[in-house]
FIVO-222209 format. One record per residue (C-alpha): residue in three letters; residue number from 1; x, y, z. Coordinates in pm, whole numbers, plus 50000, padded with zeros to 5 digits. Example, Ala and Ser with C-alpha at 12.3 -4.5 7.8 and 13.67 -1.06 7.14 Angstrom:
<pt code="ALA" pos="1" c1="51230" c2="49550" c3="50780"/>
<pt code="SER" pos="2" c1="51367" c2="49894" c3="50714"/>
***
This chain:
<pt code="UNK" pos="1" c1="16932" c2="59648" c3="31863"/>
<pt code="UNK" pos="2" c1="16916" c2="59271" c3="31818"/>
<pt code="UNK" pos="3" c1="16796" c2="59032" c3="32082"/>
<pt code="UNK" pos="4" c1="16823" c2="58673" c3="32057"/>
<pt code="UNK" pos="5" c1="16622" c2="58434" c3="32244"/>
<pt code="UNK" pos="6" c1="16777" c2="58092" c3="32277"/>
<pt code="UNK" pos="7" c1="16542" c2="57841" c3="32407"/>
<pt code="UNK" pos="8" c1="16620" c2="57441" c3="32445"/>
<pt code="UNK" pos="9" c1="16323" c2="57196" c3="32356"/>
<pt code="UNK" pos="10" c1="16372" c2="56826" c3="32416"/>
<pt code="UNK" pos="11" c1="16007" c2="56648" c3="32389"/>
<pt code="UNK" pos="12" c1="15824" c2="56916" c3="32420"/>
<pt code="UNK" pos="13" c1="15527" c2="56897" c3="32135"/>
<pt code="UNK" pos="14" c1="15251" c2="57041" c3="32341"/>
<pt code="UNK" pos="15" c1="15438" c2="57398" c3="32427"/>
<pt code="UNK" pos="16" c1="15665" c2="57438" c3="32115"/>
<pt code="UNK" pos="17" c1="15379" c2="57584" c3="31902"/>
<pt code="UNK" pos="18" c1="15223" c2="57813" c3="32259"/>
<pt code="UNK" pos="19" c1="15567" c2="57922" c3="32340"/>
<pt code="UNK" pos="20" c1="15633" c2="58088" c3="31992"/>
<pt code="UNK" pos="21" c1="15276" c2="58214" c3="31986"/>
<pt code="UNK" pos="22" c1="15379" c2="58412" c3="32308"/>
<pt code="UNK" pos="23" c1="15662" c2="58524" c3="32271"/>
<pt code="UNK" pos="24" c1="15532" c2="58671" c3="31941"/>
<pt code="UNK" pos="25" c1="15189" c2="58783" c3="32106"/>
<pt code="UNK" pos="26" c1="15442" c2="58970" c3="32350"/>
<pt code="UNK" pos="27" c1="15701" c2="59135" c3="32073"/>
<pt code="UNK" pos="28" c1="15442" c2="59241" c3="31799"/>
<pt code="UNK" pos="29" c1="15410" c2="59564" c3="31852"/>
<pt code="UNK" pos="30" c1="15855" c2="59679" c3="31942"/>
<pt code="UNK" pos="31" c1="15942" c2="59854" c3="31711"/>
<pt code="UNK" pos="32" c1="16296" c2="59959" c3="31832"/>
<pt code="UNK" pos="33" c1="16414" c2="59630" c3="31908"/>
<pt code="UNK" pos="34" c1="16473" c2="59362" c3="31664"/>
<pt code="UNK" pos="35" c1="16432" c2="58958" c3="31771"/>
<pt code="UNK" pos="36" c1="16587" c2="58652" c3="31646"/>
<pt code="UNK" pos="37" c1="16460" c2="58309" c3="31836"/>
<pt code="UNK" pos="38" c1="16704" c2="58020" c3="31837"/>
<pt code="UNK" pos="39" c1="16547" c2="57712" c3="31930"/>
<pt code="UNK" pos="40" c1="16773" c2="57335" c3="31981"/>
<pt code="UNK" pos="41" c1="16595" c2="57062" c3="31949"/>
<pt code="UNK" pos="42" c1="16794" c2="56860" c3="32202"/>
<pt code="UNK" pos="43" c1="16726" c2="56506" c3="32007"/>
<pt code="UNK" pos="44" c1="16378" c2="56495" c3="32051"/>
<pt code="UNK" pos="45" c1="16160" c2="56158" c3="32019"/>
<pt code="UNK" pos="46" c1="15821" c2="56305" c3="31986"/>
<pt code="UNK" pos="47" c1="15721" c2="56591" c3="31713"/>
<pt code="UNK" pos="48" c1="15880" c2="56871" c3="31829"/>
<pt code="UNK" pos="49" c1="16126" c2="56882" c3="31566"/>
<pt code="UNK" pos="50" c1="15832" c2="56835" c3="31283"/>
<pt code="UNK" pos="51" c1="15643" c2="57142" c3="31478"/>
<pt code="UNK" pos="52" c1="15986" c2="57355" c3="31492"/>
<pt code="UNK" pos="53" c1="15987" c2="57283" c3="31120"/>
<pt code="UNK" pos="54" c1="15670" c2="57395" c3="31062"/>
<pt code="UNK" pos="55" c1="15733" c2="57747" c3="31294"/>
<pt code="UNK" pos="56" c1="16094" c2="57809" c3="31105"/>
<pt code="UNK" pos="57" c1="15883" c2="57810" c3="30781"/>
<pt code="UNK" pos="58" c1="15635" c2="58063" c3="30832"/>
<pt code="UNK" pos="59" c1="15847" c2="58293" c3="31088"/>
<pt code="UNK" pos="60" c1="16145" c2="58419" c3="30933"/>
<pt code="UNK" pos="61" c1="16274" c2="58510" c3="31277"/>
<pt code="UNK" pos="62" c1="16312" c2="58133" c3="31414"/>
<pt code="UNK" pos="63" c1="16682" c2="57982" c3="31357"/>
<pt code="UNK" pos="64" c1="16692" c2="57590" c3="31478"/>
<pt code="UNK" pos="65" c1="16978" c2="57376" c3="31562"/>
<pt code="UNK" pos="66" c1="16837" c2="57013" c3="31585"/>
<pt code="UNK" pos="67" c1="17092" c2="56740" c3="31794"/>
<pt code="UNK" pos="68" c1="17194" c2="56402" c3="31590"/>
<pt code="UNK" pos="69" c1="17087" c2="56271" c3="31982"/>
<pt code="UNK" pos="70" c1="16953" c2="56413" c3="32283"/>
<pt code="UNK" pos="71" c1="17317" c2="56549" c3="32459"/>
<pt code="UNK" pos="72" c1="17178" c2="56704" c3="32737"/>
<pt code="UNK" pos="73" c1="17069" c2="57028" c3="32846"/>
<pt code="UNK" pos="74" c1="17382" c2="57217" c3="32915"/>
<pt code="UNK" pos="75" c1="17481" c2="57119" c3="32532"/>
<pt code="UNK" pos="76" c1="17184" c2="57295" c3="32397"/>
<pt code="UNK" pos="77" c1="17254" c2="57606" c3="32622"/>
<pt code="UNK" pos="78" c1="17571" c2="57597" c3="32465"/>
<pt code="UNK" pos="79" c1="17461" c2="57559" c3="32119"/>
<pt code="UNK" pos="80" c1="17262" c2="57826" c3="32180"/>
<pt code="UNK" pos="81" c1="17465" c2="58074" c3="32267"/>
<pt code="UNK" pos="82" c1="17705" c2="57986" c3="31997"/>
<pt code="UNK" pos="83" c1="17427" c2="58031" c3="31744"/>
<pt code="UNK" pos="84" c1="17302" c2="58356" c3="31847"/>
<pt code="UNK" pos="85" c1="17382" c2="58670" c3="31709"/>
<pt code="UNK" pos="86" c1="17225" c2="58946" c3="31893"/>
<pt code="UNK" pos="87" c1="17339" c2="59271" c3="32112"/>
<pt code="UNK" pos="88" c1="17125" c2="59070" c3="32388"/>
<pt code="UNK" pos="89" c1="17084" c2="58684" c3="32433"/>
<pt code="UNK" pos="90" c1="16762" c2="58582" c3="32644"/>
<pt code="UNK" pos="91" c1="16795" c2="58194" c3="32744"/>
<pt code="UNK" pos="92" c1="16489" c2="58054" c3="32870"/>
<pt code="UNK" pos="93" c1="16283" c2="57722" c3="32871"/>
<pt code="UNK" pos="94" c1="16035" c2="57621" c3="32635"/>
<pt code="UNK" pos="95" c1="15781" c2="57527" c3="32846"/>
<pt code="UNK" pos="96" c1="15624" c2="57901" c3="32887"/>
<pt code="UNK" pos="97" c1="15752" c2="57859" c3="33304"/>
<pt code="UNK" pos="98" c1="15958" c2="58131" c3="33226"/>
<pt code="UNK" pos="99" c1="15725" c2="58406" c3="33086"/>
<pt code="UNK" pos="100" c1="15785" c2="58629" c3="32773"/>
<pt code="UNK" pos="101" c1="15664" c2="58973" c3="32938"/>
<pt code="UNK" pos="102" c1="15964" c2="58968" c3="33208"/>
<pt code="UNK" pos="103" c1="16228" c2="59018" c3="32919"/>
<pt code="UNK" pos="104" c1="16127" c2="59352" c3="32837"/>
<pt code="UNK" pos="105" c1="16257" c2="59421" c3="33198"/>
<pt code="UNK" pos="106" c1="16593" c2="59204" c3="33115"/>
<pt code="UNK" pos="107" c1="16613" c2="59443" c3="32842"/>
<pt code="UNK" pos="108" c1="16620" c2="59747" c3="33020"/>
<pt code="UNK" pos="109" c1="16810" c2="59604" c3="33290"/>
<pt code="UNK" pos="110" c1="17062" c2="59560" c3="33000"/>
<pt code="UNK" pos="111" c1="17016" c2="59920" c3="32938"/>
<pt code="UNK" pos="112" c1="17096" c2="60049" c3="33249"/>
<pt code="UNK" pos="113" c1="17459" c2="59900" c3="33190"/>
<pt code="UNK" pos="114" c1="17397" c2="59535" c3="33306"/>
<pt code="UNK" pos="115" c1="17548" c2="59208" c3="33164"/>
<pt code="UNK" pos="116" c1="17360" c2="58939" c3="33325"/>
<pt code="UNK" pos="117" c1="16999" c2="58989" c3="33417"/>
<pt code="UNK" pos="118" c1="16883" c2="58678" c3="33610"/>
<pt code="UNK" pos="119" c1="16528" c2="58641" c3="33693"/>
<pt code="UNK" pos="120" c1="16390" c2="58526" c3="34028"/>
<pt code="UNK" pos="121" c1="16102" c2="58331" c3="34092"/>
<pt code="UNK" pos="122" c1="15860" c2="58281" c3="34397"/>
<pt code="UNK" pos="123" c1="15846" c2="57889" c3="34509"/>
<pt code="UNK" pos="124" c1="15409" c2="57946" c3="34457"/>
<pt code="UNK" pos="125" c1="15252" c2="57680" c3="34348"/>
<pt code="UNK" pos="126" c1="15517" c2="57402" c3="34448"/>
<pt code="UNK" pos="127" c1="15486" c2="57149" c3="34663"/>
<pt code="UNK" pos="128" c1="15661" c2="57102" c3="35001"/>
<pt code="UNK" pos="129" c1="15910" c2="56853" c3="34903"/>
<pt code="UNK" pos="130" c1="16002" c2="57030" c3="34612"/>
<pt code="UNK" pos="131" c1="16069" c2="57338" c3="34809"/>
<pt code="UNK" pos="132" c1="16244" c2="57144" c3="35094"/>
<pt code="UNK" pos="133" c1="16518" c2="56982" c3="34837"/>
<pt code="UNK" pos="134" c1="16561" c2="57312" c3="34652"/>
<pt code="UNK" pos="135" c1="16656" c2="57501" c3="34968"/>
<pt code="UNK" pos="136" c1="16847" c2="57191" c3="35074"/>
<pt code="UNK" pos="137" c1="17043" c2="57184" c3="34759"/>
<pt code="UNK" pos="138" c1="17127" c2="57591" c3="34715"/>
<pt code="UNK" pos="139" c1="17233" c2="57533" c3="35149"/>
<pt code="UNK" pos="140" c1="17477" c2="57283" c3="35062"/>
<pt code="UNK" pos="141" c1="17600" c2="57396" c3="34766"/>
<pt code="UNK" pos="142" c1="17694" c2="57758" c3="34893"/>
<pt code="UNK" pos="143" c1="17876" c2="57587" c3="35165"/>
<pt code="UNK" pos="144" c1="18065" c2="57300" c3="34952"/>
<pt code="UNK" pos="145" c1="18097" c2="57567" c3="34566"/>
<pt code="UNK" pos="146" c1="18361" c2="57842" c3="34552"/>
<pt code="UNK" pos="147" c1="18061" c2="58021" c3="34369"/>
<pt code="UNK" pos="148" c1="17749" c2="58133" c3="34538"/>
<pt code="UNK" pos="149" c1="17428" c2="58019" c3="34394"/>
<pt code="UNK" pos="150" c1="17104" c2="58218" c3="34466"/>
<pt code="UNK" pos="151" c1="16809" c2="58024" c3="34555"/>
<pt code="UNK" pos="152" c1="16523" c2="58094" c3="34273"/>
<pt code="UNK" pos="153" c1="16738" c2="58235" c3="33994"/>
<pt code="UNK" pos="154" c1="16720" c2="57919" c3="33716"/>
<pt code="UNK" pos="155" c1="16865" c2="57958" c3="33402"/>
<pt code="UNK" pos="156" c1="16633" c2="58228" c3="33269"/>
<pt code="UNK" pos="157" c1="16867" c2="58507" c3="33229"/>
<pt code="UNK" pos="158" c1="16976" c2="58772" c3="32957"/>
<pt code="UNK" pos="159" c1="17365" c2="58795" c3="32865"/>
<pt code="UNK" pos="160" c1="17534" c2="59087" c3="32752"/>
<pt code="UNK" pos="161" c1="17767" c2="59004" c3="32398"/>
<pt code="UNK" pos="162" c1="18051" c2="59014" c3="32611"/>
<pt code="UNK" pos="163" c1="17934" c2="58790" c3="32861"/>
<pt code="UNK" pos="164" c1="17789" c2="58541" c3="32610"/>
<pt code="UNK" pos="165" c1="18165" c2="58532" c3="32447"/>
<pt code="UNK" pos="166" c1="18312" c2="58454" c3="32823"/>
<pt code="UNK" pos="167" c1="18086" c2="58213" c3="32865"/>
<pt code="UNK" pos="168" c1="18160" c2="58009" c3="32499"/>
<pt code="UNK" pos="169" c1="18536" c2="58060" c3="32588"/>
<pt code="UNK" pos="170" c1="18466" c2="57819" c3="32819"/>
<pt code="UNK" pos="171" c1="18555" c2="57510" c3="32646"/>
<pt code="UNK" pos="172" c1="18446" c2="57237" c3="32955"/>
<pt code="UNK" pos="173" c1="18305" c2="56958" c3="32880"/>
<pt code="UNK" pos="174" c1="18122" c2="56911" c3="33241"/>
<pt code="UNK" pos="175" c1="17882" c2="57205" c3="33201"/>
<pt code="UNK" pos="176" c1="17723" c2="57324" c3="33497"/>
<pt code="UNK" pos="177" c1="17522" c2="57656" c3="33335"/>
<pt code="UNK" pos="178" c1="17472" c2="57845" c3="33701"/>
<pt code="UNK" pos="179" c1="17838" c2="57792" c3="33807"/>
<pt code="UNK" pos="180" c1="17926" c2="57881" c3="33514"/>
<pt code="UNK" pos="181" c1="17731" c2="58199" c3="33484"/>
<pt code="UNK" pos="182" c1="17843" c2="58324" c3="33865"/>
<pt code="UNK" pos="183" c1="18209" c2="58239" c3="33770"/>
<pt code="UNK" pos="184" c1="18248" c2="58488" c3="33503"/>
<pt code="UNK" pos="185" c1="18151" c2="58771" c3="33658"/>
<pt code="UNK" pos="186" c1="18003" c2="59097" c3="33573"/>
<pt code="UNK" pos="187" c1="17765" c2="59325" c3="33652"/>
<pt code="UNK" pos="188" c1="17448" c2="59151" c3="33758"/>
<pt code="UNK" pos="189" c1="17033" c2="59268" c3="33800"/>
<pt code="UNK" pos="190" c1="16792" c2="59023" c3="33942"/>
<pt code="UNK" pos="191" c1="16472" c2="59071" c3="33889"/>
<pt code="UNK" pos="192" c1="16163" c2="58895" c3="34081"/>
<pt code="UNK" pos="193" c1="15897" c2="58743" c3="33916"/>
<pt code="UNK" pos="194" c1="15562" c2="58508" c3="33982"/>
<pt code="UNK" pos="195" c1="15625" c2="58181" c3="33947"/>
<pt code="UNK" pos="196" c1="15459" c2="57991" c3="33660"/>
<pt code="UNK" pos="197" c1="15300" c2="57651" c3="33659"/>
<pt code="UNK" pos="198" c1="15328" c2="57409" c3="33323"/>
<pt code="UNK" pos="199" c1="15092" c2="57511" c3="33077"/>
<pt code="UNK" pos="200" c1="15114" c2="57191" c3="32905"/>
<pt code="UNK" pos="201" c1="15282" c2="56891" c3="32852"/>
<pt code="UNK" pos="202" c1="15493" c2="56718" c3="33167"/>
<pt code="UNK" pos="203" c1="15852" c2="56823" c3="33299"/>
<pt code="UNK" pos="204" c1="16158" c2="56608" c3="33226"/>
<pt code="UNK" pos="205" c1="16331" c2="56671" c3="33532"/>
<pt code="UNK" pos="206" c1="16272" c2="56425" c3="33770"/>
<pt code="UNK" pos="207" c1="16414" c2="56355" c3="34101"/>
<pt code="UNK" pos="208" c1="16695" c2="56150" c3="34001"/>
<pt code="UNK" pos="209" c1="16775" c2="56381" c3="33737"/>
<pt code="UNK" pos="210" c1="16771" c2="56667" c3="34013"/>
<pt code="UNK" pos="211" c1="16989" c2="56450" c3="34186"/>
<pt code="UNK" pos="212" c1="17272" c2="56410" c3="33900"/>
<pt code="UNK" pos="213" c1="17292" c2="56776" c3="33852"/>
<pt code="UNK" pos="214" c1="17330" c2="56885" c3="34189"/>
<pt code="UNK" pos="215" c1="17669" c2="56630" c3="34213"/>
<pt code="UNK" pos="216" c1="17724" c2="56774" c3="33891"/>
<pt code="UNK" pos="217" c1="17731" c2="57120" c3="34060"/>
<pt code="UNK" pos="218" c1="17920" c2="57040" c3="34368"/>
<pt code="UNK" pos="219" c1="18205" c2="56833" c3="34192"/>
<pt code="UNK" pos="220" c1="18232" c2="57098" c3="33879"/>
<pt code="UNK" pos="221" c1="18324" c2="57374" c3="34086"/>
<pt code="UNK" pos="222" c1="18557" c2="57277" c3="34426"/>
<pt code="UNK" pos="223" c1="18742" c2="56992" c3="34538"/>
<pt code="UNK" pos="224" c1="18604" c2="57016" c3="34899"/>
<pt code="UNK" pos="225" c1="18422" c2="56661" c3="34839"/>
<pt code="UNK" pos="226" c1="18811" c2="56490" c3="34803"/>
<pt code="UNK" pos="227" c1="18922" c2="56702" c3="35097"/>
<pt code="UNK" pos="228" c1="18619" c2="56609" c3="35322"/>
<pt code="UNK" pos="229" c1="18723" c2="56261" c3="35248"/>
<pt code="UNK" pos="230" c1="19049" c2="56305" c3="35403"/>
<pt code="UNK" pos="231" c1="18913" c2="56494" c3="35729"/>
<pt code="UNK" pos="232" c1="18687" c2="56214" c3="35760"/>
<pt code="UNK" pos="233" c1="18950" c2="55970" c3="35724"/>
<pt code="UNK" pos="234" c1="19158" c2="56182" c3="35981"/>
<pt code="UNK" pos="235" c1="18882" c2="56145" c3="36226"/>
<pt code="UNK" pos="236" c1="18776" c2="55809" c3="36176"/>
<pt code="UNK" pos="237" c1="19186" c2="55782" c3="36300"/>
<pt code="UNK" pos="238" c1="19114" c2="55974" c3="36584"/>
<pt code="UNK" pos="239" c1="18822" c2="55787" c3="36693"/>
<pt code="UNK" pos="240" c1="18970" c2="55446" c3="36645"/>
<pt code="UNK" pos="241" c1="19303" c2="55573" c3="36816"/>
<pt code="UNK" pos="242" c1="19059" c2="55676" c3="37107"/>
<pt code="UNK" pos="243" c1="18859" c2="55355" c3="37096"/>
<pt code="UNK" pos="244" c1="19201" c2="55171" c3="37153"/>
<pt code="UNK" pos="245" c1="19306" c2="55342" c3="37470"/>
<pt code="UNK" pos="246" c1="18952" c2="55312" c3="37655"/>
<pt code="UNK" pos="247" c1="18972" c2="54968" c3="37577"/>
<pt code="UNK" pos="248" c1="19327" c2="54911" c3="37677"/>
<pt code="UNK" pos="249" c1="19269" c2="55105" c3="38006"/>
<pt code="UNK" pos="250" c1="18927" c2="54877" c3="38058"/>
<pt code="UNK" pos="251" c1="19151" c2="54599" c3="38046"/>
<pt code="UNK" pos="252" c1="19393" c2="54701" c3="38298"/>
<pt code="UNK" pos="253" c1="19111" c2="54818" c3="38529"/>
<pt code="UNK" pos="254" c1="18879" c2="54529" c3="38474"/>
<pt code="UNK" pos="255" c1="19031" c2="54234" c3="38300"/>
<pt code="UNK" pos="256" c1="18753" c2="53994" c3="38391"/>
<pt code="UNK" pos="257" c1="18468" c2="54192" c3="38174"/>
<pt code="UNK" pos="258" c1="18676" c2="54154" c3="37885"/>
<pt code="UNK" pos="259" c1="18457" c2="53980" c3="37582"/>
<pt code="UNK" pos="260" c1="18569" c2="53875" c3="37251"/>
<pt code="UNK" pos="261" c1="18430" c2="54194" c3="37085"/>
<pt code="UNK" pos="262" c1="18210" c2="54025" c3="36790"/>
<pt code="UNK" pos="263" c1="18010" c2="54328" c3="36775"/>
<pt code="UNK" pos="264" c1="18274" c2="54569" c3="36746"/>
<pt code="UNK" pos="265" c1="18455" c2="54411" c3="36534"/>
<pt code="UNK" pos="266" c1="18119" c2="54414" c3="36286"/>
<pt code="UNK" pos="267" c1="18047" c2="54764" c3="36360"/>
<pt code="UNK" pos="268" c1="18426" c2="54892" c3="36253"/>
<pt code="UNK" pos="269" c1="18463" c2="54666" c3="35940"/>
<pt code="UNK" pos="270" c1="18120" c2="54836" c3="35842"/>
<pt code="UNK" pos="271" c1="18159" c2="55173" c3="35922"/>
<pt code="UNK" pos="272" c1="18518" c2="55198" c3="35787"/>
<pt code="UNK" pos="273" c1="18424" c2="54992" c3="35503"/>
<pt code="UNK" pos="274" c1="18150" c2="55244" c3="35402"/>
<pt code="UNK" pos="275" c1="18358" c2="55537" c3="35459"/>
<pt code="UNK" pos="276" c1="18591" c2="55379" c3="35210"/>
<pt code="UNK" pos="277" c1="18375" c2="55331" c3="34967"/>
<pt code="UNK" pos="278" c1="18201" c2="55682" c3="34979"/>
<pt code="UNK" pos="279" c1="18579" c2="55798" c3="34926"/>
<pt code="UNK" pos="280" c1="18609" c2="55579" c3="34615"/>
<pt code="UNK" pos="281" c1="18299" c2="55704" c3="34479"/>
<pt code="UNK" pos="282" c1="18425" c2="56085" c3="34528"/>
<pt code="UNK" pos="283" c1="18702" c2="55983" c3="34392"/>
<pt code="UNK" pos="284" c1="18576" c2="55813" c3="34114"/>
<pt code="UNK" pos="285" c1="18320" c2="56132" c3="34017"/>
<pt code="UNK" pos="286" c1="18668" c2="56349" c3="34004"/>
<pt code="UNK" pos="287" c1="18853" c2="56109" c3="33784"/>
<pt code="UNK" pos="288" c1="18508" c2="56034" c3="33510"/>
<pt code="UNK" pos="289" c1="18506" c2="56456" c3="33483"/>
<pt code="UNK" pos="290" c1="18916" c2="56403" c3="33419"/>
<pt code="UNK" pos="291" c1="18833" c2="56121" c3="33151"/>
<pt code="UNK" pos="292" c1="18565" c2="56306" c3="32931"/>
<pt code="UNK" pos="293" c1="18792" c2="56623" c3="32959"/>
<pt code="UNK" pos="294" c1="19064" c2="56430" c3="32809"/>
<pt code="UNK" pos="295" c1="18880" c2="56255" c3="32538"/>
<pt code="UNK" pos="296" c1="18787" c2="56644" c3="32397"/>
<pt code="UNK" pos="297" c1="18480" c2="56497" c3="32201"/>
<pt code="UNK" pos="298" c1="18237" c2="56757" c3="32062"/>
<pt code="UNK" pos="299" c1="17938" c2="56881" c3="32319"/>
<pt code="UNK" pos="300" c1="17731" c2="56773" c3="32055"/>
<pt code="UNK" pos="301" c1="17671" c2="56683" c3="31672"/>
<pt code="UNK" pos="302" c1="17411" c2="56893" c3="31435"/>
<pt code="UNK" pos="303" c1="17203" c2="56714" c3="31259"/>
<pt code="UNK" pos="304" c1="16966" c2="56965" c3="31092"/>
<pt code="UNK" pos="305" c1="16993" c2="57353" c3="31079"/>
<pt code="UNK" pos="306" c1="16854" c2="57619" c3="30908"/>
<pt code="UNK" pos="307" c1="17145" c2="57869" c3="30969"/>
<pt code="UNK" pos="308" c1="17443" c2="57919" c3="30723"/>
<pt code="UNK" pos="309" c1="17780" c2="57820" c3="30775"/>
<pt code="UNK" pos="310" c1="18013" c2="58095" c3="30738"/>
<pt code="UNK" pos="311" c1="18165" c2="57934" c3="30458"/>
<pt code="UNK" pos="312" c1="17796" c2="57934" c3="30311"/>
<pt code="UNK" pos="313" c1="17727" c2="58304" c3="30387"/>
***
């Protein structure tokens, strides 16, 4: 049996070398289980693709897949998984957040007659406001997504073959991994495990990045944002149509308080005027995802790999 581990790096020269070590430290002694590590260096500006170098040449085991450019997360999970050969594909992050020991479990998991094993983590060691916009993100998602997201599962997870093929048949070009990996399907395991603080080196995902791929997950998966925009614009109706007989009435009743209405005049040029342009801007997200689709560019360009071409082989 083969397992692959795919793992994306992008600027990450003070946990590429610990990371390997690990995952080695945690293999060395299986003997009925072979392992192949994949890692994509996801355009990189520090040394990590030096140190990757300098792993692939004294492991035999490492494959690498380094980016022309740094495209993005979601293109290294992809490049992953299209590089990896194994029975079993492990993807998990480089940073050692996402420890080695729980894929023995993902293995037998996959054993029992599972095709995605997704691993859970505890919120331990976070802090409040991280917590409070991670819950506040999975809440609104499950209620906007036609997919349910579970609140602690990331992106370490272990594919079946089959599941890995479903998931590179899907030739998007707006990649949103955990859609993507409850849309398919299958059998699924979760398993719970501690979470991990950073050994070393600092995250690259900061709030407005968190930000980006949350709208990336709500607008990737439903149109509810475009159809939200037309109840509001149906109620906004409403309100005005209301707003028009009270006043009409208080000017039958009581023509001497009428005023000249300044204020709400201000108050429904900028409230309708905002509602517009929040419309526009759901709008707009829809039709950018409609203009990369159409453009079909690659989801990203090799520069430097140490695995054969199948013309090569």
């Amino acid at each position: 049996m083969l397992v692959s581990i795919v793992i994306p790096f992008y600027n990450e020269e003070e946990s590429i070398v610990k990371t390997h070590e690990a995952l080695n430290h945690e293999f060395v002694k299986e003997s009925d289980i072979n392992f192949e590590y994949v890692f994509v260096n996801d355009g990189s500006r520090d040394r990590t693709l030096d140190l990757m170098k300098e792993i692939v040449a004294r492991d035999p085991k490492v494959k690498f897949v380094s980016f022309s450019r740094n495209f993005g997360k979601e293109a290294a999970i992809l490049a992953g998984f299209e590089h990896a050969t194994g029975e079993l594909v492990v993807l998990m992050d480089g940073d050692l957040q996402h420890p080695p020991s729980v894929v023995r479990q993902m293995i037998q998991g996959y054993l029992e007659g599972y095709d995605i094993i997704s691993a859970k983590r505890t919120r331990d060691g976070e802090s409040r406001q991280q917590t409070f916009f991670a819950k506040a993100f999975y809440r609104v998602a499950n209620n906007l997504m036609d997919i349910r997201l579970v609140d602690g599962v990331s992106d370490f997870r272990a594919f079946s073959r089959r599941a890995v093929d479903a998931i590179i048949s899907l030739r998007e070009y707006n990649r949103f991994s955990k859609g993507i990996f409850s849309w398919i399907g299958f059998k699924e395991k979760t398993i719970e495990y501690q979470n991990q603080l950073r050994q070393a080196g600092t995250t690259k995902f900061n709030f407005k990045s968190s930000m980006n791929y949350a709208i990336q997950g709500i607008t990737s998966f439903n149109d509810r944002p475009l159809r939200l925009c037309v109840n509001v614009g149906l109620g906004c109706l409403a309100l005005a149509a209301l707003y028009v007989i009270w006043q009409f009435f208080a000017y039958i009743l009581h023509p001497e308080d009428a005023v000249s209405g300044y204020f709400t005049t201000i108050f429904a040029v900028v409230l309708f005027g905002g509602i517009q342009l929040i419309s526009i801007g759901v709008l707009g997200e829809y039709i950018g995802k409609i203009y990369y689709e159409v453009k079909q560019r690659p989801h990203y360009i090799i520069e430097q790999t140490n695995i054969k071409s199948d013309q090569e082989k």
